[in-house]
N, CA, C and O atoms as a DFTB+ gen file, in Angstrom:
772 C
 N C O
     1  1      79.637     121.591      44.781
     2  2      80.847     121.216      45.505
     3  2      80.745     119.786      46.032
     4  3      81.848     119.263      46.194
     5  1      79.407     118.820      46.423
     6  2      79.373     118.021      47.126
     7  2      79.562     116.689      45.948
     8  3      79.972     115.550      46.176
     9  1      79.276     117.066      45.121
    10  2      79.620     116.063      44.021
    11  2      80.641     116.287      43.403
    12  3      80.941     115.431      42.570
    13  1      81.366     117.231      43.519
    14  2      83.185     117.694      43.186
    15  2      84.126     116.500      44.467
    16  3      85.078     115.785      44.155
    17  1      83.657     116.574      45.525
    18  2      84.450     116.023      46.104
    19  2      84.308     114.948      46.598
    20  3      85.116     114.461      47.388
    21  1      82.906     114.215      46.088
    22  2      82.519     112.848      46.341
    23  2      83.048     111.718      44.828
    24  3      83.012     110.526      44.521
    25  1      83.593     113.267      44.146
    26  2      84.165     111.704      42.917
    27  2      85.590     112.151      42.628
    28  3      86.198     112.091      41.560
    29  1      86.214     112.866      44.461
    30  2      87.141     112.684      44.449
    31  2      88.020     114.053      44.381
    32  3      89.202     114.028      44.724
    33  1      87.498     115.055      43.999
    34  2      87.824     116.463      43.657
    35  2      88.599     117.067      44.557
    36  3      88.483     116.581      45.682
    37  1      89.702     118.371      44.420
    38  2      90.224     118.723      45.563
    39  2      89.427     120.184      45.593
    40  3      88.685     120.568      44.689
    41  1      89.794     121.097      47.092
    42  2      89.011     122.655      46.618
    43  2      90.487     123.027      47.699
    44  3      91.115     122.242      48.409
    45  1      90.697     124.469      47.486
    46  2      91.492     125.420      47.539
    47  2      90.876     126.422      48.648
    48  3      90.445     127.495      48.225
    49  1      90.766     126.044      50.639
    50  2      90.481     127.089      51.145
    51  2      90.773     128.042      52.326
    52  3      91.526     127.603      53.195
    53  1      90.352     129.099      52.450
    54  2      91.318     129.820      53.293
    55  2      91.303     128.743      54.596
    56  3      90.442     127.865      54.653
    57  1      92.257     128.884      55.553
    58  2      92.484     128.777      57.168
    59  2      92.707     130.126      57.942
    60  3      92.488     131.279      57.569
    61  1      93.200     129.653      59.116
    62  2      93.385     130.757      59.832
    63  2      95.254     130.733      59.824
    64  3      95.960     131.290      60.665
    65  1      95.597     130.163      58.978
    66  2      97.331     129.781      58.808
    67  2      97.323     130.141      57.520
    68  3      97.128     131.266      57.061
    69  1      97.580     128.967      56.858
    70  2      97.741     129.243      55.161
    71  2      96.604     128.631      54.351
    72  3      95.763     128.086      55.066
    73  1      96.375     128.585      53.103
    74  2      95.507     128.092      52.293
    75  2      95.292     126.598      52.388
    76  3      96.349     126.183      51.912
    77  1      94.740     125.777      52.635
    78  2      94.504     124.450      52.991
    79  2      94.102     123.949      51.469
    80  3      93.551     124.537      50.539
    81  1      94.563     122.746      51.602
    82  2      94.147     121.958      50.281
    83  2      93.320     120.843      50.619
    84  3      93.667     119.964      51.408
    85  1      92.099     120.886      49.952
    86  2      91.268     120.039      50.621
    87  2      91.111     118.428      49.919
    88  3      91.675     118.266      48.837
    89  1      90.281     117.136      50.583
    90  2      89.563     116.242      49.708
    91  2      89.134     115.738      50.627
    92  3      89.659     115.972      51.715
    93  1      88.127     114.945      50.542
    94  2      87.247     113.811      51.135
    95  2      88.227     113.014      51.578
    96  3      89.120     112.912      50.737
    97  1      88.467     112.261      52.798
    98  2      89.376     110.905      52.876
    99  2      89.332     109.677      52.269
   100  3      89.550     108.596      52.816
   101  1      89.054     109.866      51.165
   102  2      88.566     108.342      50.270
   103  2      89.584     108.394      49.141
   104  3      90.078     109.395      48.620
   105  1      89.805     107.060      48.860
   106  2      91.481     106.754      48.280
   107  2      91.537     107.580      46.952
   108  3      92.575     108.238      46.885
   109  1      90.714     107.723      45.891
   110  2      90.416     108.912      45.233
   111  2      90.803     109.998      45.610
   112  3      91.829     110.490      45.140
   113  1      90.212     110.493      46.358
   114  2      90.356     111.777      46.847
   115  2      92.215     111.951      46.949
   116  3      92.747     112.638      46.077
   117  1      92.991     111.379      47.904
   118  2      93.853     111.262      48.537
   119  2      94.947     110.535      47.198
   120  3      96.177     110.572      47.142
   121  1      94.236     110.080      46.492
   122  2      95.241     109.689      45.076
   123  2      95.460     111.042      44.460
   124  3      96.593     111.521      44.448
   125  1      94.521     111.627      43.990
   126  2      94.598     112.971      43.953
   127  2      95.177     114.327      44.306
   128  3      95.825     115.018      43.520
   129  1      94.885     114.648      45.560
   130  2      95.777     115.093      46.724
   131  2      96.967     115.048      46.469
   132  3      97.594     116.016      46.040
   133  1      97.391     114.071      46.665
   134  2      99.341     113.444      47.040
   135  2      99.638     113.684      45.067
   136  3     100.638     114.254      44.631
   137  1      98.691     113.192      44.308
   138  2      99.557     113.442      42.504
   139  2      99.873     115.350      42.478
   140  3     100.850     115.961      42.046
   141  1      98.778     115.793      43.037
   142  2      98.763     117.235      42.609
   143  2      99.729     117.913      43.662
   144  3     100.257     118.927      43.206
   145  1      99.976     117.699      44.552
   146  2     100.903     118.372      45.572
   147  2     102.458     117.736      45.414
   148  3     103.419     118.291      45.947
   149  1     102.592     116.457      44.585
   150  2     103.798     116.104      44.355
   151  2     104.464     115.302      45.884
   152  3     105.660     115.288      46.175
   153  1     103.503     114.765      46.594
   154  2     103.962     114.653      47.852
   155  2     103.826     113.156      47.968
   156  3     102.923     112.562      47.380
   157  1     104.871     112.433      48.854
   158  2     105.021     111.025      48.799
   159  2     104.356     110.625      49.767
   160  3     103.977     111.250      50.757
   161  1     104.220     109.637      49.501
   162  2     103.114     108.323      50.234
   163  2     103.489     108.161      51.538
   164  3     102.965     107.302      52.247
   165  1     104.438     108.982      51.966
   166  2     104.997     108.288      53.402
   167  2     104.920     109.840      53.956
   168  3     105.334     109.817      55.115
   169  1     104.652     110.809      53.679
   170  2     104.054     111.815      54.386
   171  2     102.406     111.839      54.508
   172  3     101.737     112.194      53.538
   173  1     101.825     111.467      55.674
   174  2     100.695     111.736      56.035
   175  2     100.329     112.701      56.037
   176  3     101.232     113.437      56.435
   177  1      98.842     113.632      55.657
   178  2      98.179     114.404      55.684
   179  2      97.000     114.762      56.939
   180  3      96.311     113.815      57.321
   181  1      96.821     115.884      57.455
   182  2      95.845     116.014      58.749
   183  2      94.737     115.748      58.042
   184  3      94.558     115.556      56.839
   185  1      93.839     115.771      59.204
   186  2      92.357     115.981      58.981
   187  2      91.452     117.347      59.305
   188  3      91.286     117.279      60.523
   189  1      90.873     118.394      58.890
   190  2      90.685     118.836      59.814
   191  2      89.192     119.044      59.593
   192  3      88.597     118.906      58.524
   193  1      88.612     119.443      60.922
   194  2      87.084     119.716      61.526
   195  2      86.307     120.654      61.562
   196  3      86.634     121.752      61.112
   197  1      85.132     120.425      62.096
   198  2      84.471     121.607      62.706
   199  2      84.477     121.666      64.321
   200  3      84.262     122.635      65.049
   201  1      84.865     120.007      64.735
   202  2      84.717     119.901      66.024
   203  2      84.915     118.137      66.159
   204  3      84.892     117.176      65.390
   205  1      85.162     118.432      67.932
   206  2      85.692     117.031      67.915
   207  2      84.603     115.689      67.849
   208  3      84.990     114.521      67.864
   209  1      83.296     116.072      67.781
   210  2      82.100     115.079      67.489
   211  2      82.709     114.507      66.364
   212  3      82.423     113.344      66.078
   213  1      83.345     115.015      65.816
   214  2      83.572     114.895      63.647
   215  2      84.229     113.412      63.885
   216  3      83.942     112.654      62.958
   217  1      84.777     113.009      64.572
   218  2      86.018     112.070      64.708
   219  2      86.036     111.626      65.990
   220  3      87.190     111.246      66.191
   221  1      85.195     111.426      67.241
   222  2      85.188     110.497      68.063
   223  2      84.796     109.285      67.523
   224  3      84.532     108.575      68.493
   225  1      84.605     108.628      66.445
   226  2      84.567     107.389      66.208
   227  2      85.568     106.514      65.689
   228  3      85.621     105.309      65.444
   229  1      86.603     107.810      65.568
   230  2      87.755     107.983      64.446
   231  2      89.032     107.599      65.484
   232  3      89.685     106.557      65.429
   233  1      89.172     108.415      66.193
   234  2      90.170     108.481      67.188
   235  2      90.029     108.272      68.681
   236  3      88.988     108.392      69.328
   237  1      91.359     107.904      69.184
   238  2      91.360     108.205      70.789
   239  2      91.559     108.994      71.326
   240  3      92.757     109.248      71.457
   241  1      90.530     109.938      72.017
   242  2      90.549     111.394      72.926
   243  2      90.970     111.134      73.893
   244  3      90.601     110.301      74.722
   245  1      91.981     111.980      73.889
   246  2      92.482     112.311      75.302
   247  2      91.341     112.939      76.409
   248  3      90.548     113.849      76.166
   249  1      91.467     112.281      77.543
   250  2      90.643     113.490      78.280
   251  2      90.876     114.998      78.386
   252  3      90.087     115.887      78.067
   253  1      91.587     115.069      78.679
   254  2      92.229     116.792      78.704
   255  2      92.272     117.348      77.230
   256  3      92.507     118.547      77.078
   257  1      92.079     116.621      76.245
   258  2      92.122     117.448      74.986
   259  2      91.683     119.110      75.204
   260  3      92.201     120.213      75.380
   261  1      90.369     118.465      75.064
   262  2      89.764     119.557      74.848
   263  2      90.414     120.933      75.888
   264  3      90.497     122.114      75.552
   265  1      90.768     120.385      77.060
   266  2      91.089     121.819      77.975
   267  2      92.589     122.813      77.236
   268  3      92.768     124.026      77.130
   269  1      93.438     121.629      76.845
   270  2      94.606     121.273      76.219
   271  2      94.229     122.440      75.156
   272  3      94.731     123.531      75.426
   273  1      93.386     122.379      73.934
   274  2      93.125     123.193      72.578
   275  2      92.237     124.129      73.096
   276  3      92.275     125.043      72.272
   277  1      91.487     124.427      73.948
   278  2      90.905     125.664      74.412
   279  2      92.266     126.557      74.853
   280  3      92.122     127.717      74.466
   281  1      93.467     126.359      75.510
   282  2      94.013     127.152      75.940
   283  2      95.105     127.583      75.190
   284  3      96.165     127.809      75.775
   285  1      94.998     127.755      73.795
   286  2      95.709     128.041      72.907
   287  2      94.890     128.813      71.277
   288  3      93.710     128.831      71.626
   289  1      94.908     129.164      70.404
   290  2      94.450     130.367      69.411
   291  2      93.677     128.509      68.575
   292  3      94.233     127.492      68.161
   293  1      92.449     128.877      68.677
   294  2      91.731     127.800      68.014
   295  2      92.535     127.487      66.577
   296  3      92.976     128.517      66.069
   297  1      92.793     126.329      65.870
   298  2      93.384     126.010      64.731
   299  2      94.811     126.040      64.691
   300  3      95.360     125.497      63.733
   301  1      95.775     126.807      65.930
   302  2      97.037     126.589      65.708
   303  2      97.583     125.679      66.158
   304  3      98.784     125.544      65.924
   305  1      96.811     124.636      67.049
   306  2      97.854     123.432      66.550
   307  2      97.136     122.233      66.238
   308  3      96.044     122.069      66.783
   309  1      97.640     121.243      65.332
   310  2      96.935     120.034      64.811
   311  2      97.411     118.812      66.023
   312  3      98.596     118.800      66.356
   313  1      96.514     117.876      66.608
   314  2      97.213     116.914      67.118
   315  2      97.168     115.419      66.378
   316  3      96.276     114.974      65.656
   317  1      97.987     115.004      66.649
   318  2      98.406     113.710      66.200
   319  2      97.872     112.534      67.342
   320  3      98.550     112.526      68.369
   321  1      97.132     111.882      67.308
   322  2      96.146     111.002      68.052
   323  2      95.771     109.619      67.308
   324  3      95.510     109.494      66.112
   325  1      95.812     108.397      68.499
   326  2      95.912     107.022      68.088
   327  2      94.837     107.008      67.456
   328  3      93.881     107.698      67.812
   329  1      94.800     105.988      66.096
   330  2      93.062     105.833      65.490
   331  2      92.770     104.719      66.249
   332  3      93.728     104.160      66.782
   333  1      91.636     104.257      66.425
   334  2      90.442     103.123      67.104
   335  2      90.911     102.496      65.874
   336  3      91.648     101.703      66.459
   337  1      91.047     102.267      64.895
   338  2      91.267     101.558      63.780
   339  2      92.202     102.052      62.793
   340  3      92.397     103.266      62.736
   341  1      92.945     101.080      61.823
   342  2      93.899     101.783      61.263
   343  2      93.277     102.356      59.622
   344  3      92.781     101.498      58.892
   345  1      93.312     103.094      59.372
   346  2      93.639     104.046      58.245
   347  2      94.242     104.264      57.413
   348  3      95.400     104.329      57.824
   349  1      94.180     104.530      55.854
   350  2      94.538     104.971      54.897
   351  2      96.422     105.420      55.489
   352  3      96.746     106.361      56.214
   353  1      97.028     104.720      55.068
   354  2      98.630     105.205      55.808
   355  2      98.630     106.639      55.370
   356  3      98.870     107.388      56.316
   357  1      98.454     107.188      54.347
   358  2      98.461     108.765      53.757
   359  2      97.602     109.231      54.836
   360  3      98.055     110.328      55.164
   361  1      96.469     108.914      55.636
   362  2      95.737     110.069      56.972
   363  2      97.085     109.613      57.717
   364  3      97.643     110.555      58.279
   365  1      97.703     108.424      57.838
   366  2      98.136     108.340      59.316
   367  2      98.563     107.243      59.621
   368  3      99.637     107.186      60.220
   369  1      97.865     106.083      59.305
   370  2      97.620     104.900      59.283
   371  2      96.911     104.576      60.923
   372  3      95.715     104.552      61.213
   373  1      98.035     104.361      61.774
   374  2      97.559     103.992      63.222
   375  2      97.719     105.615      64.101
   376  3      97.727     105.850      65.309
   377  1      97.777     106.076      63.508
   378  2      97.714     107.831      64.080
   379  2      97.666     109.030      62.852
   380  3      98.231     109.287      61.788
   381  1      96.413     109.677      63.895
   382  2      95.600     110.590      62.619
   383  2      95.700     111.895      63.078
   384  3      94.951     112.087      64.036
   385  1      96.547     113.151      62.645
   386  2      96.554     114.308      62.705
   387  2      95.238     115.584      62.398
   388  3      94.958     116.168      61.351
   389  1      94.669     115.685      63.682
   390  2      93.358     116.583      63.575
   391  2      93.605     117.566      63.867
   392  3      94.218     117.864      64.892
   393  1      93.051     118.565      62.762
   394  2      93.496     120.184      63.402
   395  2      91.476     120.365      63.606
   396  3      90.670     119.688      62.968
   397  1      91.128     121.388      64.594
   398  2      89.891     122.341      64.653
   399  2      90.425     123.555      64.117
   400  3      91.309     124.365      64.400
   401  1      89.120     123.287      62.795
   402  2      89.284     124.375      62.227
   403  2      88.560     125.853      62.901
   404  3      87.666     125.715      63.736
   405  1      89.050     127.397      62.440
   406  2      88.773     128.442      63.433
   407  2      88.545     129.262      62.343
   408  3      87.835     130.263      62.442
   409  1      89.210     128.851      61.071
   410  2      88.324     129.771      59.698
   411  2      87.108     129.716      59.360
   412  3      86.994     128.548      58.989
   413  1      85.680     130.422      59.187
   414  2      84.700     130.119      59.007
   415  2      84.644     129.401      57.758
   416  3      83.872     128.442      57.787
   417  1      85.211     129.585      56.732
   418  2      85.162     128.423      55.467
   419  2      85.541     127.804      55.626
   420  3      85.065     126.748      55.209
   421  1      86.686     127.776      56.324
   422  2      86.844     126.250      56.787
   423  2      85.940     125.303      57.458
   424  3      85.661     124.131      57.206
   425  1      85.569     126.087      58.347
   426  2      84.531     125.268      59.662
   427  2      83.528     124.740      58.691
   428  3      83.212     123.551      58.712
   429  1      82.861     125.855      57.576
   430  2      81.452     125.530      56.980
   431  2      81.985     124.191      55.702
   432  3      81.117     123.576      55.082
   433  1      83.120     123.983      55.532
   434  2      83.208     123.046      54.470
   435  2      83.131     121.792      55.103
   436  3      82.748     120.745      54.581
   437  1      83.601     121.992      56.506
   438  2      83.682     120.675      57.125
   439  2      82.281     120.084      57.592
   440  3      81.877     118.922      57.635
   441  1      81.693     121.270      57.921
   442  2      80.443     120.823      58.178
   443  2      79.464     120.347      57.473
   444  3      78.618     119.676      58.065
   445  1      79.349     120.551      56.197
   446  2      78.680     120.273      55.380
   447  2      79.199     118.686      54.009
   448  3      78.554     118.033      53.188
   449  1      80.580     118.704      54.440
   450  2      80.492     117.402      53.941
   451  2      81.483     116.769      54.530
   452  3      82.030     115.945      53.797
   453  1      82.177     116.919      56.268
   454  2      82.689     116.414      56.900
   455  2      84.127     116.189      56.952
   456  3      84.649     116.564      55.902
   457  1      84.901     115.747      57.733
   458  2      86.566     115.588      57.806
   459  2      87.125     115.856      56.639
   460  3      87.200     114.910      55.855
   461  1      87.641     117.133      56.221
   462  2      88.453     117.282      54.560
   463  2      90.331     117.730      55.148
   464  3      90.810     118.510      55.971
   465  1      90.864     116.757      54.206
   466  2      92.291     117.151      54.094
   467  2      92.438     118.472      54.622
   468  3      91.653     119.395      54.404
   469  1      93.662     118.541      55.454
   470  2      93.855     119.759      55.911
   471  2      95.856     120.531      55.761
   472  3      96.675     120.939      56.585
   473  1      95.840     120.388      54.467
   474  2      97.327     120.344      54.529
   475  2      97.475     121.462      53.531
   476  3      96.607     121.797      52.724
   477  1      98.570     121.961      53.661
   478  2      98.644     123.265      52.615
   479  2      98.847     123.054      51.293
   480  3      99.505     122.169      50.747
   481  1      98.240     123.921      50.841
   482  2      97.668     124.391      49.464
   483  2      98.815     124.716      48.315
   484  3      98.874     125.663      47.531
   485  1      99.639     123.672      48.483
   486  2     101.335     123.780      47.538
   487  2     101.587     122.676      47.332
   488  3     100.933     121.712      47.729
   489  1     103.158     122.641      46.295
   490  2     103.374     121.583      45.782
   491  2     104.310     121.453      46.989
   492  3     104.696     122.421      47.644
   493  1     104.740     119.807      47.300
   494  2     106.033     119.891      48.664
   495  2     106.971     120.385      48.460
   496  3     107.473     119.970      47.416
   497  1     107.648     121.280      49.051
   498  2     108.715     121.589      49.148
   499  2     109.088     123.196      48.149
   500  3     110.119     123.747      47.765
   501  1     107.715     123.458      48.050
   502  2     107.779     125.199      47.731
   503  2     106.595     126.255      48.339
   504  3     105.396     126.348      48.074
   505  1     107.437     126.982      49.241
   506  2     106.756     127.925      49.565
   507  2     105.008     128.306      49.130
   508  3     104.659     128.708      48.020
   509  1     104.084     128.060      50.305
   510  2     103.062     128.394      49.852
   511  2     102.586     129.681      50.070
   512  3     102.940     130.473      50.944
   513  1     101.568     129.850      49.004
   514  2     101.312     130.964      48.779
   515  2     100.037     131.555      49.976
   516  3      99.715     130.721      50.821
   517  1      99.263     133.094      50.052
   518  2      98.164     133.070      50.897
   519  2      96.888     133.197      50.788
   520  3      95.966     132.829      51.516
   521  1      96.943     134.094      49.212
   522  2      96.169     133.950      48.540
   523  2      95.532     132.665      47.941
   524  3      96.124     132.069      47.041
   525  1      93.841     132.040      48.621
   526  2      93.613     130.588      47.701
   527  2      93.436     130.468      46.355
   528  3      93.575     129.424      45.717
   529  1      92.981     132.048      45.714
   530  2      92.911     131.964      44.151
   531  2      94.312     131.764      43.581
   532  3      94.626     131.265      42.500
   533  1      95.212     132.346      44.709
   534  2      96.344     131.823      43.653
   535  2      97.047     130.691      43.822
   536  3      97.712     130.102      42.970
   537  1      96.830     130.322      45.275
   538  2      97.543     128.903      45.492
   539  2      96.286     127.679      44.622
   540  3      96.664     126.514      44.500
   541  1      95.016     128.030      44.143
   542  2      94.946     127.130      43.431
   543  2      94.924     127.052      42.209
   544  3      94.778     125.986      41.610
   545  1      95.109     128.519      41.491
   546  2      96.037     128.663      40.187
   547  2      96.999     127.340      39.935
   548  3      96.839     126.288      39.315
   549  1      98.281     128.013      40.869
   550  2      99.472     127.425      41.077
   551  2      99.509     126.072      40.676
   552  3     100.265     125.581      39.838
   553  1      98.074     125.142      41.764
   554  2      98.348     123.701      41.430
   555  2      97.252     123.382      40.449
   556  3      96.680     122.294      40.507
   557  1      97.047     123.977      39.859
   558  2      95.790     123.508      38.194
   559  2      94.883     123.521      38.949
   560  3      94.754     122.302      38.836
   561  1      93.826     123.874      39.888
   562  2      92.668     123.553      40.648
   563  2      91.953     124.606      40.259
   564  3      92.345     125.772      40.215
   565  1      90.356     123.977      39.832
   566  2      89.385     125.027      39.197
   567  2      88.991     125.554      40.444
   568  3      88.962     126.782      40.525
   569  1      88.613     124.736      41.660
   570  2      87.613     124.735      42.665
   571  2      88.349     125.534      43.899
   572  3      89.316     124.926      44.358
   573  1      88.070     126.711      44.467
   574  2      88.435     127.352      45.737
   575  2      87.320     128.672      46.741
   576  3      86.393     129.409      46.404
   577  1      87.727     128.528      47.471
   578  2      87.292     129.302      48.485
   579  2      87.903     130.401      48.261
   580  3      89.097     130.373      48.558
   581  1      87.411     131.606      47.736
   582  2      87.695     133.079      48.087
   583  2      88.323     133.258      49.302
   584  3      87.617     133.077      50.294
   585  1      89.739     133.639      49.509
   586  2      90.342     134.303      50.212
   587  2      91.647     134.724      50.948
   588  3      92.114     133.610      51.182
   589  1      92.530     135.611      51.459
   590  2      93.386     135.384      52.182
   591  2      93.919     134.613      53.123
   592  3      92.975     134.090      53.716
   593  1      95.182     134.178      53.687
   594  2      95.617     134.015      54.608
   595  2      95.952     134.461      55.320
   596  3      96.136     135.415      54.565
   597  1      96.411     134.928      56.531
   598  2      96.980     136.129      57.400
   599  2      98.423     135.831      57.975
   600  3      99.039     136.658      58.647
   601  1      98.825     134.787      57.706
   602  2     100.063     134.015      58.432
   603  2     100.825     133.229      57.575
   604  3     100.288     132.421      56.818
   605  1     102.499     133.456      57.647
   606  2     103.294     132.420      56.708
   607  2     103.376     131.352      57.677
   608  3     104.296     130.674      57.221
   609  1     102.890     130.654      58.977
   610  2     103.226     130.063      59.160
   611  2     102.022     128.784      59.401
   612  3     100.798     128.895      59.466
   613  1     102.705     127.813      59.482
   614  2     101.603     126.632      59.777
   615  2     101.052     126.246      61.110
   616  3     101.221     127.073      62.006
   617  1     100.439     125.166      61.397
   618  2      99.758     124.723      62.781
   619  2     101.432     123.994      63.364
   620  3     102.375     123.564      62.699
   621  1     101.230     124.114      64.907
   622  2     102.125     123.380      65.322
   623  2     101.772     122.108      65.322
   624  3     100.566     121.991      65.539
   625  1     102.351     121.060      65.161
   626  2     102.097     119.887      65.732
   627  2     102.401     118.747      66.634
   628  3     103.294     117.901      66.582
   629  1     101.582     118.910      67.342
   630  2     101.547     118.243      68.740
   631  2     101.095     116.513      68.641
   632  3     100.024     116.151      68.153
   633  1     102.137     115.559      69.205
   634  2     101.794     113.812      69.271
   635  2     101.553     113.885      70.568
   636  3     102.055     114.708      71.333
   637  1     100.597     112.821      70.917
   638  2     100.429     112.025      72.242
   639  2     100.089     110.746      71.777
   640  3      99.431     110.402      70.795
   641  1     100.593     110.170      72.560
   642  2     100.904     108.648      72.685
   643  2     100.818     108.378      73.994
   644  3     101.246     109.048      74.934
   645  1     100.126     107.154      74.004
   646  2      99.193     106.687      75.463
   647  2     100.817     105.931      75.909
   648  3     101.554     105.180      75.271
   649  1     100.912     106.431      77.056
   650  2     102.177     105.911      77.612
   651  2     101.485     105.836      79.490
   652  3     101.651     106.824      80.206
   653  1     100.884     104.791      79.944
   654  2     100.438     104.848      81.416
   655  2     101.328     105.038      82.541
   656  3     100.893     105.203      83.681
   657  1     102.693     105.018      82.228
   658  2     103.806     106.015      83.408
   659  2     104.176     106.784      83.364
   660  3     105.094     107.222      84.057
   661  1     103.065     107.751      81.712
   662  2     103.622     109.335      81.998
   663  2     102.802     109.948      82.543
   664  3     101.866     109.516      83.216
   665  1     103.131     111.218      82.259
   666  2     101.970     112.269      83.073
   667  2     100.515     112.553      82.317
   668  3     100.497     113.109      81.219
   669  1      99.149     112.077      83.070
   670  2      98.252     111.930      82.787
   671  2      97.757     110.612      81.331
   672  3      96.980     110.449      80.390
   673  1      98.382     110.259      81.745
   674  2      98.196     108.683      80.986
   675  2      99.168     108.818      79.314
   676  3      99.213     107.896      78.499
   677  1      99.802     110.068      79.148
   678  2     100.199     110.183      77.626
   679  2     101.273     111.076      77.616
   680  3     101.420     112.112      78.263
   681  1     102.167     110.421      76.615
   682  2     103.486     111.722      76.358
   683  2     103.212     112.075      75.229
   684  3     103.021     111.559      74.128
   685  1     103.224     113.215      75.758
   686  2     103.420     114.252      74.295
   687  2     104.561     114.995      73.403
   688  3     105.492     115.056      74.206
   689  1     104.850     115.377      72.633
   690  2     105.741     115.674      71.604
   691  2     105.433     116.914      70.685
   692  3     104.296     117.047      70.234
   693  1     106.328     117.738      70.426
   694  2     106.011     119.053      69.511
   695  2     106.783     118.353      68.335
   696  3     107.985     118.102      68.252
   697  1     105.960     118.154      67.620
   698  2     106.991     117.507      66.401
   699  2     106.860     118.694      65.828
   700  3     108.034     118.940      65.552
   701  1     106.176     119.691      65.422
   702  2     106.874     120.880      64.372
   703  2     106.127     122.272      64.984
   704  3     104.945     122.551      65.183
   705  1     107.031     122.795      65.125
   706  2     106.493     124.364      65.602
   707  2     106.066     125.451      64.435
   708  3     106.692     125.863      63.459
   709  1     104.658     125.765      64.966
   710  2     104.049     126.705      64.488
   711  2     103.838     127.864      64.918
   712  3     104.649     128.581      65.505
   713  1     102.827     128.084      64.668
   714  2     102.007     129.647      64.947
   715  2     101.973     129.464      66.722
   716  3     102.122     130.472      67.412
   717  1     101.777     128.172      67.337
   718  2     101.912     128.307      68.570
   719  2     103.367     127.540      69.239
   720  3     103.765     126.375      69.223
   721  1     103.825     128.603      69.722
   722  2     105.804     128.497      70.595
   723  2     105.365     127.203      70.725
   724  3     104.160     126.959      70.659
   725  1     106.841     125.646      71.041
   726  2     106.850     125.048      71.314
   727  2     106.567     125.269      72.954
   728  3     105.821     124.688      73.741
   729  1     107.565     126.447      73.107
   730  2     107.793     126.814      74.694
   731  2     106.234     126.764      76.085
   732  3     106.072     126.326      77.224
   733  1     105.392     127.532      75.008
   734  2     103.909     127.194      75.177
   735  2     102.950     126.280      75.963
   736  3     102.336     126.185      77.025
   737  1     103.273     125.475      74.428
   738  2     102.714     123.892      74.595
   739  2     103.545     123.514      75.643
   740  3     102.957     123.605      76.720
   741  1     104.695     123.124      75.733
   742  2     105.561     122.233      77.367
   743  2     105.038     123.362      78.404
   744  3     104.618     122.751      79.387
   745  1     104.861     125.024      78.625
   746  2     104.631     125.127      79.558
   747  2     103.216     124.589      80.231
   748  3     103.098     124.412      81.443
   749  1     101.979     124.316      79.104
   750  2     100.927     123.959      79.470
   751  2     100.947     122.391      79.923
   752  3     100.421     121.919      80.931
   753  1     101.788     121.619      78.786
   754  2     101.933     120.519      79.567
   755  2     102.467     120.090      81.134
   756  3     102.312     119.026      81.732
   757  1     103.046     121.141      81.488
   758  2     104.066     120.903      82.702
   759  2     103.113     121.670      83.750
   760  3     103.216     121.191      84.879
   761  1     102.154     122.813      83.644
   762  2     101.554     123.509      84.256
   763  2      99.946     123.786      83.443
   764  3      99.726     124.843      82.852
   765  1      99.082     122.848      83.517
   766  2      97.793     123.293      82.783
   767  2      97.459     124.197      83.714
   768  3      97.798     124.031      84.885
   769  1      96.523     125.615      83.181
   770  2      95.346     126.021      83.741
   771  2      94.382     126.084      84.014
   772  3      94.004     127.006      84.737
């Protein structure tokens, strides 16, 4: 697998949402990615982890992150966070969408060869499937992770943007609702525990 995706390869694996489509963040990889999913250059792709060590060099942490994604179902929502440097416009360019992953294949792929694409396992704009053998049928992909999905739905996603006259140095934004209520997220923002 580690030489599948160091010359660029994609793999097919479960989440705790839907089937994730994976690659290395290297322009290969991500040329790849975006040909096989049919998806345009101006939709950015997440990143996702094993943990937030993966990408403190990567991004700007919020302080409260972490209290922020503890108080919600690990992996359901991805945040959208300023990079320290700009990036591949397909991650993000000047903001990079990180989900923590909560699937153990997930977690173990990340760990072992670090930050992999974290976006679903379809072509844009058709229904993905939950099964990864078949969502990587679907897109010609030899390479996958054995297994189900449990959920049609995706990660929510949550922006912060360093704004120093909002509340706690950053406004935040539900740009797309998932597996976790928007209602949720604003009540935690408005009332952390």
């Amino acid at each position: 697998m580690k030489k599948h995706l160091e010359e660029g390869g994609l793999v097919v694996y479960p989440t705790s949402t839907l089937p994730g489509l994976g690659c290395l963040p290297t322009t290969t990889g991500l040329d790849n990615l975006f040909t096989t999913k049919n998806r345009p250059d101006s939709m950015p792709v997440s990143l996702g982890i094993a943990d937030m060590a993966q990408v403190v060099d990567l991004v700007q942490v919020p302080k409260f992150l972490n209290d922020f994604l503890s108080s919600f179902t690990r992996g359901g929502i991805t945040t959208i966070i300023p990079a320290k440097r700009s990036v591949d416009p397909r991650l993000g360019g000047e903001n990079i969408a990180i989900r923590i992953f909560s699937h153990p294949d997930a977690i173990s792929l990340a760990r072992k060869y670090g930050p992999i694409t974290a976006t679903s396992a379809n072509e844009s704009g058709i229904s993905p499937e939950c099964d990864t053998e078949v969502a990587a049928r679907e897109l010609g992909i030899e390479k996958f992770v054995p297994g189900t999905c449990p959920n049609g739905l995706g990660s929510t996603f949550v922006r912060f943007e360093k704004d120093e006259s909002a509340k706690r140095g950053w406004r935040l934004t539900v740009m797309r609702e998932g597996v976790v209520p928007r209602a949720d997220v604003m009540r935690w923002w408005t009332n952390p525990t």
